[in-house]
C-alpha positions, 0 to 999 in steps of 0.5 A, a space after each residue: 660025305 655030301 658036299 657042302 655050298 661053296 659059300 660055306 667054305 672058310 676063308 682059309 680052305 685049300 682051292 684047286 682052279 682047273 681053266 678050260 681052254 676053251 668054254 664048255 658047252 650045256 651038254 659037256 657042263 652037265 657031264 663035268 658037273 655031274 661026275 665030279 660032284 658024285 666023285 667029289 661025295 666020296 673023296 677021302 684022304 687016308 680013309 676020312 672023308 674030305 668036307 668039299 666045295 665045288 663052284 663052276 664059272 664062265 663055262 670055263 673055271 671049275 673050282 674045288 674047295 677042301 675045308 682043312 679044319 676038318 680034314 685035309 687033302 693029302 697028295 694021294 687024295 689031290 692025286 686022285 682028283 687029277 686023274 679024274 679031271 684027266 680023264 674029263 678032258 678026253 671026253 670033253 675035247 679040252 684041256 683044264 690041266 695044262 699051264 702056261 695060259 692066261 685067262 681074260 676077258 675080251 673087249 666083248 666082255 667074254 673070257 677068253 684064254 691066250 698063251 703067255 707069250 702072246 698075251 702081252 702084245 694082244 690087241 686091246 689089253 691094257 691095265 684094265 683089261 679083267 684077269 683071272 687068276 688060277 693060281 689061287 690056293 685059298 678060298 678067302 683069297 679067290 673071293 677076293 682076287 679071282 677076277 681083277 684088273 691086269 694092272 692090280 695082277 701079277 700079270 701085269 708082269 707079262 706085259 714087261 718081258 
């Protein structure tokens, strides 16, 4: 099935975000890009195929929407989209799969990942600071929320312990 424009999506379509710890280079974006998206035209659930949506950001955050009023993902379809990605970082020389990272943007205006341990005592982060949070699940919530301030995040709470 082709895949659709990441705009097209409904407001309540399942999202997968995958964060690369580091940015990806022209030649590594055009290899994610390209294998995903061919992959992506054949995913199936149970033998349906999945209406789907994919966004790149900041050469760092693929996105991967599923429109579940047509068909939803099952755990064997999510599975499968895993070991794809896994396979990605080996080629890539990254890491999309991995928690426990926040995402930023620096001083510089460039996003920039940290463990959480160390992001609360970073020089230069405040309440302004811009956050991005992978751990959006819907599309209307990742036009909404995806980038914010930390003070507007559950972030923030990162910066209590």
């Amino acid at each position: 099935m082709p895949l659709i424009p990441f705009g097209q999506l409904p407001d309540d379509a399942r999202l997968w975000i995958f964060a690369a710890s580091d940015p990806i280079g022209a030649d590594g974006e055009t290899d994610l890009l390209s294998t995903v998206d061919e992959w992506l035209k054949g995913w199936q659930a149970h033998g349906a195929p999945l209406q789907c949506a994919r966004e790149w950001r900041e050469s760092r955050f693929l996105v991967i929407g599923v429109d579940q009023n047509t068909e939803g993902a099952s755990g064997c379809s999510i599975d499968a989209l895993f070991r794809v990605l896994q396979g990605l970082e080996r080629s890539l020389g990254t890491t999309m799969l991995a928690g426990g990272r926040v995402f930023y943007r620096n001083d510089e205006g460039q996003v920039t990942c940290s463990d959480r341990a160390s992001f609360a005592s970073l020089p230069g982060v405040g309440d302004d600071t811009r956050v991005f949070d992978p751990t959006i699940t819907s599309a209307g919530e990742y036009r909404r929320a995806f980038e914010r301030a930390l003070r507007d995040s559950w972030h923030r709470e990162l910066r209590q312990v």
